[in-house]
C-alpha positions in Angstrom: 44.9 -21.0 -31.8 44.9 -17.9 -34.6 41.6 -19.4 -35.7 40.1 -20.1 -32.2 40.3 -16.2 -32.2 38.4 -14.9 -35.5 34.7 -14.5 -34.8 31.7 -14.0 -36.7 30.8 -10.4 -37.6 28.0 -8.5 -39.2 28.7 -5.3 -40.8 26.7 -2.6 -42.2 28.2 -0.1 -43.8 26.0 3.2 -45.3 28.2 4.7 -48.3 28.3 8.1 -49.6 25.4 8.0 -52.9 27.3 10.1 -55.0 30.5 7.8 -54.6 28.2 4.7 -55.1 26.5 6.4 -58.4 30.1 7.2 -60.4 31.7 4.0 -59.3 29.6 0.8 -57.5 32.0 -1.7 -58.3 34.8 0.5 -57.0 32.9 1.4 -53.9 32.7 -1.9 -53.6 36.0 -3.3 -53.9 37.4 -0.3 -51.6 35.2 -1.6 -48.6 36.7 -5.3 -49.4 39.8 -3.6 -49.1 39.0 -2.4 -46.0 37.8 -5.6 -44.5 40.9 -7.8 -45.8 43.4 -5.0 -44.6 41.6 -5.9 -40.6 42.5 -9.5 -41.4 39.0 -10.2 -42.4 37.4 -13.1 -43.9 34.5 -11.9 -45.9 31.5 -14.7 -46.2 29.3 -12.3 -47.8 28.7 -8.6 -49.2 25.6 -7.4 -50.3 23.4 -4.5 -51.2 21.0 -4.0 -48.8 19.8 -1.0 -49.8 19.8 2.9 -51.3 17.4 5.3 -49.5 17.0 8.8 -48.4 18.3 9.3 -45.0 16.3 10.4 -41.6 18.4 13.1 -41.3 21.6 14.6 -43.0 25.1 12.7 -42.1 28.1 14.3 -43.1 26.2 16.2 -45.7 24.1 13.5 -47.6 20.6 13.5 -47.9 20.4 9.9 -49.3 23.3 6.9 -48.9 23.6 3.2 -50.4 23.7 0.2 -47.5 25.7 -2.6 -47.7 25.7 -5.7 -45.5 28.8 -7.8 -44.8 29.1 -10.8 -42.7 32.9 -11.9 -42.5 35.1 -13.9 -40.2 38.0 -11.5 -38.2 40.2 -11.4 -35.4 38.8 -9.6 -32.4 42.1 -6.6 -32.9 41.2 -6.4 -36.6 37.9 -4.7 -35.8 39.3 -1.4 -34.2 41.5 -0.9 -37.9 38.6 -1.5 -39.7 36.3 1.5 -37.7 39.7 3.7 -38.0 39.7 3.0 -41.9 36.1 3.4 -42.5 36.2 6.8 -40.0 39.0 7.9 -42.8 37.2 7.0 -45.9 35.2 9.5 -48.3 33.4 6.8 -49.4 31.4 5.3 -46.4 29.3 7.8 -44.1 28.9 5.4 -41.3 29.6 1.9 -40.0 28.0 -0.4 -37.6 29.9 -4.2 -36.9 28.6 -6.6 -34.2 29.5 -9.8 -33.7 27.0 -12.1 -34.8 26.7 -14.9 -32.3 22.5 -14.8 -33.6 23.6 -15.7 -37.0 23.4 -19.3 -38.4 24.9 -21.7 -40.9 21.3 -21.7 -42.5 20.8 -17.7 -42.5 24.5 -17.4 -44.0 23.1 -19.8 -47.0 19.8 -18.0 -47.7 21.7 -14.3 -47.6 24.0 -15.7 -50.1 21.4 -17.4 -52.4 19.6 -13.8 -51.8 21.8 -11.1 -53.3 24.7 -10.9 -55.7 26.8 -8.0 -56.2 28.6 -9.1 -59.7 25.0 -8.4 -60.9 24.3 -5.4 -58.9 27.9 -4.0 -60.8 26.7 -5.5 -64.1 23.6 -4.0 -64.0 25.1 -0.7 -63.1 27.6 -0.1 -65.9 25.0 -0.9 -68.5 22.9 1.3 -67.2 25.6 4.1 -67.1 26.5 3.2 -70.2 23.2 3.4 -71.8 23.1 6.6 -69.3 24.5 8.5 -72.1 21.6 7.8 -74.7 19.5 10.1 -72.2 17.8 8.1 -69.4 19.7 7.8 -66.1 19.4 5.0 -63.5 17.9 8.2 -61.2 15.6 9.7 -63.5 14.8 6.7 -65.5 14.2 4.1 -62.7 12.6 7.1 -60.0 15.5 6.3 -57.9 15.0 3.1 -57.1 16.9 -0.2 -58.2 15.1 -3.0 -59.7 14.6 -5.2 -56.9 12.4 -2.6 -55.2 9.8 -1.7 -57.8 7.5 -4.4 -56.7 7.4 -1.3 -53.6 6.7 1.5 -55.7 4.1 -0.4 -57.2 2.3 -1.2 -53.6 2.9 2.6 -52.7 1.3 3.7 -55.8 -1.6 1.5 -55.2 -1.9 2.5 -51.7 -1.9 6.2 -52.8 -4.7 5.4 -55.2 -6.5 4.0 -52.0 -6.0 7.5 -50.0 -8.6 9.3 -51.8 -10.8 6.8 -52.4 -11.2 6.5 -48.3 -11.2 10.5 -48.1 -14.4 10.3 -50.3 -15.7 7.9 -48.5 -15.0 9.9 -45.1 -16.8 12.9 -47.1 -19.5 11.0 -47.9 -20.1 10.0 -44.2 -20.1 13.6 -43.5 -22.7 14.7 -46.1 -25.2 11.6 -45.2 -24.9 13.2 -40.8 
């Protein structure tokens, strides 16, 4: 009957950037903490993303997303949105229930992202931090898996001017 009562949930939880930079795997293993304190079952935790924010939350201007999908009781949920409200660490959460989420969509998100990586990635990088490149100034900001994006922006800026010549050209030829 216990298990009769845990649901599926989806999670997304935006994190405090500067937090995130210093310490990804602890940011990390505090929202675990978090979930498993609620009872929680977690299926999968992933970066979704880092970005600049619409507008300011709590004082930041930019915050790291993570996506959860984990199995709870129903009662467990209310601790977790207490212990996020509490937390330094993460800005603002958001859980559902996820009643729209398959078997099949569970398998591809997992095959999709791992955060063992992400934290691997990240403490060579700090480490190699020291020699005078940073993840922020070295990388623009961005994490590796979105540079194939910066490469499309770039090539759509190249395409701005190109049409605004072509719009000029219109004009001269009237």
């Amino acid at each position: 009957m216990v298990e009769s009562s845990r649901q599926l949930y989806e999670g997304l939880f935006l994190l405090n950037q500067a937090a995130v930079a210093g310490d990804f795997g602890g940011c990390v293993d505090h929202l675990k903490e978090i979930l498993e304190r609620a009872g929680a079952e977690i299926l999968l935790l992933k970066k979704w993303e880092e970005r600049k924010l619409a507008y300011e939350i709590k004082g930041q201007r930019r915050g790291s997303f993570l996506l959860a999908y984990f199995h709870a009781p129903g009662e467990g949920l209310s601790r977790i949105e207490r212990d996020c409200n509490l937390s330094e660490r993460v800005i603002r959460s958001l859980v559902i229930r996820a009643d729209h989420v398959g078997e099949v969509e569970l398998e591809v998100a997992r095959k999709d992202g791992d955060l063992l990586a992400e934290t691997v990635l990240r403490e060579g990088v700090e480490r190699s931090g020291e020699s005078g490149v940073s993840a922020e100034t070295g990388g623009g900001g961005v994490d590796a898996g979105s540079e194939v994006e910066t490469g499309e922006s770039g090539s759509a800026g190249s395409a701005e001017p190109a049409e605004a010549s072509d719009e000029s050209e219109a004009k001269a030829e009237a």
